[in-house]
C-alpha positions in Angstrom: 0.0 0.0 0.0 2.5 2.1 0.7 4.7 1.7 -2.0 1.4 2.5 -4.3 1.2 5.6 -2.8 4.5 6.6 -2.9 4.7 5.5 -6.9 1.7 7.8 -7.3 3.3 10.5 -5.6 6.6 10.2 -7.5 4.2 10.1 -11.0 2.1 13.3 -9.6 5.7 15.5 -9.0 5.9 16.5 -12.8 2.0 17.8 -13.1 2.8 19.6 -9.8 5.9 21.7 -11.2 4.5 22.1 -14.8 1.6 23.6 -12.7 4.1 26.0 -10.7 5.7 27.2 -14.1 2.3 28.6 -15.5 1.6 31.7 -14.3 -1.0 34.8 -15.6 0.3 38.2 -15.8 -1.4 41.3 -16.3 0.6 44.0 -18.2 -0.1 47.6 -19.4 1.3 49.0 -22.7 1.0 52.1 -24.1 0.0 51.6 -28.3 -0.7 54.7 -31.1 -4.0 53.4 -31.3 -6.0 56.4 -32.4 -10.1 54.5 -33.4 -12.3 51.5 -32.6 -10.8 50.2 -35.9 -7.1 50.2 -34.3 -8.7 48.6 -30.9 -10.2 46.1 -32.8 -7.0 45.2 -34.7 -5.0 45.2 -31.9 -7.4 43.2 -29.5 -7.3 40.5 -32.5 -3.9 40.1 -33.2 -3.2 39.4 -29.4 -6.2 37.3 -29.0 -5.1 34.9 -31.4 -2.0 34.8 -30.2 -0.5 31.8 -27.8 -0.9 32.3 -24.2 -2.7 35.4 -23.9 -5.5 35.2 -22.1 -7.4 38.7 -22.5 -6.8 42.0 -24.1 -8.5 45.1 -24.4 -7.1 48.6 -25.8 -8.7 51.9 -24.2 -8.7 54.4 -26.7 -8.9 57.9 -24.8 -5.7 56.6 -22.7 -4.1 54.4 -25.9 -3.2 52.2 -22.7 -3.4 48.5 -23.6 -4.2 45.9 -20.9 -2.9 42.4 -21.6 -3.1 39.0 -19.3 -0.9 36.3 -20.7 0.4 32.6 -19.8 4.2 33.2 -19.1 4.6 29.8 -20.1 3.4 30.0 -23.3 4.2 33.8 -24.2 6.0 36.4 -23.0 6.2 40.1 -23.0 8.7 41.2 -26.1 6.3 38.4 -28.3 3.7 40.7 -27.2 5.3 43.8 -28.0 6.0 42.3 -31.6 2.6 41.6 -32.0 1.6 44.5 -31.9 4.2 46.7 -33.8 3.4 43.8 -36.5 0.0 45.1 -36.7 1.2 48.4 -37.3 1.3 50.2 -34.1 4.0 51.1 -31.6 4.5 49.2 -28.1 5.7 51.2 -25.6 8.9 52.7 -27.0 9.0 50.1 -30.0 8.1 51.5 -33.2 5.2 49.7 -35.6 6.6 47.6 -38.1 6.7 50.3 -41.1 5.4 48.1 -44.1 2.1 47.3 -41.7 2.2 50.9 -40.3 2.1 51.8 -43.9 -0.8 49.2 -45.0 -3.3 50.9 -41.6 -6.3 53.2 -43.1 -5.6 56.8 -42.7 -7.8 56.8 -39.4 -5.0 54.3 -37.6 -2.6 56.4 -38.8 -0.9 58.7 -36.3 -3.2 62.0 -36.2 -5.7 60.4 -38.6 -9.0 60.0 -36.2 -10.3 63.5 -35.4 -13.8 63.6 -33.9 
């Protein structure tokens, strides 16, 4: 009996430090999102990305909020993300060929109301 135990424990250690590893973190970075149609870009390139979890870009702030599985993703795949869709991440500049490719609205200046 105890021996069954103890196998089970030794086969249960793996799970138990994979577990450990995985961890959600919630980060805030600031895009050049200027419309709806640059949240909704943004919020879909991330969301079909590995590991995160939830994003959502506030416009008025251009402060995007991002929860993500450290160990599937990480924070500079993030930022890449998002300067591949055309937008700059914190101090990283858009990818200029997607930048170039946004509609004149996404484009810095573009959306007055």
């Amino acid at each position: 009996m105890i021996n069954r135990l103890l196998l089970i424990c030794i086969m249960l250690m793996p799970l138990a430090s994979i577990a450990q590893k995985s961890k959600v973190e919630e980060v805030k970075i600031h895009t050049s999102a200027e419309c709806s149609d640059c949240k909704k870009r943004i919020e879909h390139a991330l969301l079909y990305s590995k590991g995160v979890k939830f994003a959502n870009q506030d416009i008025d702030t251009q402060i995007l909020t991002v929860s993500y599985n450290t160990s599937k993703t990480s924070l500079d795949k993030i930022m890449h993300t998002i300067t591949e869709a055309g937008y700059d991440a914190d101090s990283l500049k858009a990818n200029k060929e997607a930048y170039d490719k946004l509609p004149d609205c996404c484009k810095k200046g573009g959306h007055k109301e």
